[in-house]
C-alpha positions, -999 to +999 in steps of 0.1 A: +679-005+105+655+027+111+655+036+144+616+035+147+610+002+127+570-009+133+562+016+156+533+034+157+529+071+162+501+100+169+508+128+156+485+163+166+479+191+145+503+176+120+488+190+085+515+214+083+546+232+102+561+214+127+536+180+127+540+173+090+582+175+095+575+154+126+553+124+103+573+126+078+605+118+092+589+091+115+575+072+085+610+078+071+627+060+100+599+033+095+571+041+117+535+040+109+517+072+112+485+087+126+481+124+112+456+143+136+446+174+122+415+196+127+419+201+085+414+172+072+425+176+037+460+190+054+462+158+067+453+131+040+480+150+017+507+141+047+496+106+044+495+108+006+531+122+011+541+093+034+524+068+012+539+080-018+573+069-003+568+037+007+551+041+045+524+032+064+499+063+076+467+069+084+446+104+085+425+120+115+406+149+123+390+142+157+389+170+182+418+167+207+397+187+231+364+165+236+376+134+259+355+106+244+372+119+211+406+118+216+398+080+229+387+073+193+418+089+177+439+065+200+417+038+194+419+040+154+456+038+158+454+010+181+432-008+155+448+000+124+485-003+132+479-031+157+495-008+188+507+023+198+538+030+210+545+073+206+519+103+220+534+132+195+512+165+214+517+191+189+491+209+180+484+245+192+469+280+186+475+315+196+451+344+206+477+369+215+463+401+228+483+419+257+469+409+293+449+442+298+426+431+265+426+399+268+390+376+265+378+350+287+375+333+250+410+343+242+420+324+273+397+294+269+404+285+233+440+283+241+438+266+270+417+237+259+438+230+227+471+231+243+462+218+280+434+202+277+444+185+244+478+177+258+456+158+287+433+144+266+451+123+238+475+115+270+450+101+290+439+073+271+471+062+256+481+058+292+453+036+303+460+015+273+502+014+284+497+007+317+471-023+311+494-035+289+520-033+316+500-048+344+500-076+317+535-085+320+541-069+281+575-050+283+562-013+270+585+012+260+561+042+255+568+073+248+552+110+253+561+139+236+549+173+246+554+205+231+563+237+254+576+270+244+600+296+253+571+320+263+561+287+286+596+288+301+600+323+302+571+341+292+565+365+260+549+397+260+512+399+248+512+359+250+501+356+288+472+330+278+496+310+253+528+315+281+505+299+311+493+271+284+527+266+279+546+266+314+515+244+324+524+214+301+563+219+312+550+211+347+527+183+334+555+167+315+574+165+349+545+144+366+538+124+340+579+115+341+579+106+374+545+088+376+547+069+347+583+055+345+567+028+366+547+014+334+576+019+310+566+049+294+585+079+292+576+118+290+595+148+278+585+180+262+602+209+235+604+239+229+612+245+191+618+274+178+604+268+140+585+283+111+550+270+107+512+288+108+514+301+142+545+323+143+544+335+102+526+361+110+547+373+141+579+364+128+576+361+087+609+387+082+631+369+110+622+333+101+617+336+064+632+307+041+664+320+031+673+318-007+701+294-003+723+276+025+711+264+058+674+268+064+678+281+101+641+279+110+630+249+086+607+226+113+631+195+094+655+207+118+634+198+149+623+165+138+653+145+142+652+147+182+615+140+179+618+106+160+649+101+182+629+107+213+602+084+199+629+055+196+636+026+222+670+039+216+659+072+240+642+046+274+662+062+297+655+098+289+625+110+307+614+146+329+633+166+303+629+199+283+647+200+250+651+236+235+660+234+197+663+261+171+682+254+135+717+232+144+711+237+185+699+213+212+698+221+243+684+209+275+665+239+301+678+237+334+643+244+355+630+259+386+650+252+416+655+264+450+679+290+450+697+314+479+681+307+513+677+328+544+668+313+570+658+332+606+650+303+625+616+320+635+588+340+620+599+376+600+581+404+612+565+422+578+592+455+583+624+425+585+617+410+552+629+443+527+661+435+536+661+398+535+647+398+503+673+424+489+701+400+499+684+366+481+681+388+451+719+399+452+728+364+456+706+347+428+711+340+394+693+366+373+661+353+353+662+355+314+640+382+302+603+379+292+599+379+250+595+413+237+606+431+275 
């Protein structure tokens, strides 16, 4: 049996790249599908895609930025698929410049659609899960958001994306240990993938290779999406997955690391060598992209 049978799924910025792989191979493991995407047309010819084999889908274009219209886009899934059961948060821009040239608008725009949109959509499917819970109905909800590698360890001339990024790791660890309570569970990516937003950066290094394994093809990221959007995945919640071509890994996070402890307050002129010693002692960070 498909491991996604009569769910129903959201799906942002799903058009192209990394969404359409994600709709495609949900419908394919038999859920129904909302396609959110800011191009409209990019999005009916997903659900024309879907349709054509057999599923259930559904097209959107509302602006996962504007609160009262991310409550529409859950409520048209609500209404046409009867529930919803899986928050997809993919959708995402970039307005790289390096710090020194970067725009208040540079910063906004990407903020709004990766934060803010991340919140949005989030928000109301929540308030729908939890009444649902406070009900007595058994929900099995899922969250999905999408990080980055320049969220987890930053990327040169990405400063505005990185902080986007690093923010909705954070936000994905709340909403794991907030919301368990209701039955719905939160974890995030970071894919590494070809789609619109890194062709242009990385067209030579992730370019579709002329035969054999298709290292970069989004299809490779899907799978732990749909499986992540299961009720096979309940227990699984607060976690990063990093995946690029056949790898899955899981990021092992901030945490406290060597400790000094003086029993009473440094003196500024103490703390030189104090610090020199922590460093010694702790694990080396991995390098900023592009340092």
């Amino acid at each position: 049996m498909p491991i996604c049978q009569n769910r129903s799924v959201i799906i942002t910025g799903a058009g192209g790249g990394l969404g359409r792989a994600y709709a495609l191979a949900f419908a394919a493991e038999g859920a129904k599908v909302l396609v959110n995407d800011i191009n409209l047309p990019a999005a009916e010819a997903v659900v024309a895609e879907i349709r054509a084999a057999g599923g259930q889908a559904i097209a959107n274009n509302g602006d996962i930025t504007h609160y009262a219209a991310a409550g529409e886009i859950v409520r048209q899934a609500i209404e046409a698929f009867g529930d919803l059961h899986v928050l997809v948060n993919n959708a995402g821009i970039c307005r790289d410049r390096m710090f020194a040239s970067l725009t208040e608008s540079d910063w906004d725009a990407v903020m709004a659609v990766h934060l803010k949109g991340h919140f949005c959509l989030a928000s109301h499917a929540v308030k729908h899960w939890r009444e649902q819970s406070k009900g007595g109905a058994q929900v099995k909800a899922r969250i999905i958001n999408t990080s980055s590698g320049a969220g987890l360890q930053g990327s040169i001339g990405q400063s505005n994306y990185a902080a986007a990024k690093g923010g909705i790791a954070s936000l994905t660890l709340v909403q794991a240990a907030e919301l368990a309570r209701y039955g719905i569970t939160a974890n995030a990516l970071a894919p590494a993938a070809r789609t619109g937003m890194t062709e242009d950066v990385f067209a030579d290094v992730m370019k579709k290779p002329e035969d054999g394994f298709d290292y970069f093809a989004p299809e490779n990221v899907a799978p732990l999406v749909v499986w992540l959007g299961s009720e096979e995945s309940q227990q699984v919640t607060g976690r990063m997955f990093e995946v690029e071509g056949g790898k899955l890994s899981i990021a092992d996070g901030w945490r406290r690391g060597p400790e000094f402890d003086k029993g009473a307050r440094f003196a500024p002129a103490e703390l030189g060598g104090v610090v020199q010693q922590l460093l010694a002692e702790a694990v080396p960070a991995q390098k900023v992209y592009g340092s």
